[in-house]
C-alpha positions in Angstrom: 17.3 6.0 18.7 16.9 6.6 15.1 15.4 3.5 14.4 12.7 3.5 16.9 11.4 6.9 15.3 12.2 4.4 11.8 9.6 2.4 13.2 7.6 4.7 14.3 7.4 6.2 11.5 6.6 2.8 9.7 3.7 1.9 11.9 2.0 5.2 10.8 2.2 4.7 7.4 1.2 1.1 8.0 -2.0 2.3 9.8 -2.4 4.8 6.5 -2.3 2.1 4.0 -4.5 0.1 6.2 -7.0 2.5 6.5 -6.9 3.3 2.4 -7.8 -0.4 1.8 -10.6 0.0 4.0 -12.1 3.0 2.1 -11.3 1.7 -1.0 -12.8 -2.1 -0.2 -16.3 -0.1 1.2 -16.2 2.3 -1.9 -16.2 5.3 0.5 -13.4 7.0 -1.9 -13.9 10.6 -3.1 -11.1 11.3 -4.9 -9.9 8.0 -6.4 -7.5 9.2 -8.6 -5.5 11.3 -6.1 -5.9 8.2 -3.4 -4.6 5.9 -6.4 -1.6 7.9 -7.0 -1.0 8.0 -3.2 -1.1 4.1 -3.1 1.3 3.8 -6.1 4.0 6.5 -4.6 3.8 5.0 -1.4 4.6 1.3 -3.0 7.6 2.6 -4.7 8.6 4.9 -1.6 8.0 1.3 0.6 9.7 -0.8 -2.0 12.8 1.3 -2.0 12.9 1.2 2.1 13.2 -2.7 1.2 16.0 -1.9 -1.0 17.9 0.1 1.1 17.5 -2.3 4.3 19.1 -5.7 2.2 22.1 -2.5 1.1 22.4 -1.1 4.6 21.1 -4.0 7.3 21.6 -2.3 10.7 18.0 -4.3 12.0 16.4 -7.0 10.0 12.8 -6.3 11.9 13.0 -2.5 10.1 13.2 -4.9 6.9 9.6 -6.3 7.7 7.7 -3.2 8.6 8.8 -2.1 4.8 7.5 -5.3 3.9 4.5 -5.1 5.3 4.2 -1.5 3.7 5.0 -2.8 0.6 2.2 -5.2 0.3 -0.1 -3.2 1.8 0.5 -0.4 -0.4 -0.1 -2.7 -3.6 -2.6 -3.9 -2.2 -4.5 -0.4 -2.0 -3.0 0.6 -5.6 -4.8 -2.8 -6.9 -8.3 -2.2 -5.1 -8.3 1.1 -6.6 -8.9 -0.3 -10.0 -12.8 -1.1 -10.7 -13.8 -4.2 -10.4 -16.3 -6.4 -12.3 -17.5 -9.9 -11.9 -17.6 -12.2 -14.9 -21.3 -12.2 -15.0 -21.3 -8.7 -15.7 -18.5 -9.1 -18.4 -20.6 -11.9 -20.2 -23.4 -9.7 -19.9 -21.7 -6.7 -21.7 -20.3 -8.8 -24.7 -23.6 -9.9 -25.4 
């Protein structure tokens, strides 16, 4: 029973990350700071559920929902930085 509320659990914080990707891809971020540090804590909070699965391996599929997290979380963390083309970089320097 435990892990099914695991997973549950999981597949909210999945549906989280995937909706800060969305409102960080359509710039529809208030706070990007505070959102930012979100993303970062939950990478390192997902990364350490990887971890603790290859210690402890009761169920290999709880392993890929932490996975998933995990990417998804950088993910979010690394659209959260600004983002500029190379034309507008060439542009600058000159």
């Amino acid at each position: 029973m435990e892990t099914v509320f695991e997973c549950l659990m999981l597949s909210a914080f999945i549906i989280a990350m995937c909706v800060l990707i969305y409102r960080f891809a359509k710039n529809k971020s208030t706070n990007i700071k505070a959102e930012r540090t979100v993303a970062w804590t939950m990478a390192v909070g997902f990364a350490t559920g990887v971890v603790k699965e290859l210690i402890f391996p009761p169920v290999r599929w709880v392993l890929m929902l932490y996975a998933i997290g995990t990417i998804l979380a950088y993910t979010a963390a690394a659209f959260s930085y600004p983002y500029h083309s190379v034309a507008e970089n060439n542009e600058e320097e000159t």
